[in-house]
C-alpha positions, 0 to 999 in steps of 0.5 A: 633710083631716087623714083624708085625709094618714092614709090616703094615709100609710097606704096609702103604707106598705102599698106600701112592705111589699108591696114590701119583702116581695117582693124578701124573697121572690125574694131567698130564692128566688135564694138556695135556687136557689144553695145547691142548686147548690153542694149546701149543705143549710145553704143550703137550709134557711136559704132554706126558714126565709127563705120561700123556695119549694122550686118557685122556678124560674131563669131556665132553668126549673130548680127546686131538686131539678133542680139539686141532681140536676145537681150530683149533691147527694145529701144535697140531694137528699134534704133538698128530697124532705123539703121536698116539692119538686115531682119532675115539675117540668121544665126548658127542656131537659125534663129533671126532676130523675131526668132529670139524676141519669140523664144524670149517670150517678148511678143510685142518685140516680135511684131515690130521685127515682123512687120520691119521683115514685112517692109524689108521685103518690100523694098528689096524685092525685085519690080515685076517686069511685064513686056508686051 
């Protein structure tokens, strides 16, 4: 009997971890998606050291670097292409992050995100493979 009070006591703390830990994450999450809209680099990197993901999506499918580009954050910008923050993500309006910098008439930002997609291509595409 006792075994049996430990281990559902137990088991009772692991839940109460996984979901503390999980609202940590999208806590994180919320608070990268804010401090890349506002443009604020502190926010971001303190987010990052929070766990957050540089690929967390809101509500409207936009990611961190898509905001950053919307709201034509340079410095942000360039601080999530360091955290390597996936270029070809797209959002419910099928804009990516280049896509906004462009719509916002921001052309130097648009080159730097197209030769960031250029980098991300190459270092996620598959090596050719040639048998003999």
């Amino acid at each position: 009997m006792r075994m049996h009070a430990l281990r559902e006591s137990w088991h009772r703390i692991i839940r109460t971890i996984k979901k503390d830990h999980k609202a940590a994450l999208v806590d994180a999450d919320r608070r990268l998606l804010a401090a890349a809209a506002k443009g604020s680099c502190r926010g971001i990197r303190s987010a990052v050291r929070g766990c957050a993901d540089t690929d967390a999506r809101n509500t409207k499918c936009e990611t961190a670097l898509i905001l950053a580009a919307a709201g034509c954050h340079m410095r942000a910008v360039r601080l999530l292409i360091k955290l390597k923050a996936d270029p070809f993500a797209v959002a419910q309006d099928d804009f990516t992050a280049r896509g906004r910098a462009e719509k916002a008439g921001r052309g130097k930002m648009a080159a730097v995100l197209k030769a960031y997609e250029a980098e991300w291509a190459a270092a996620h595409s598959e090596p050719d493979e040639t048998f003999d």
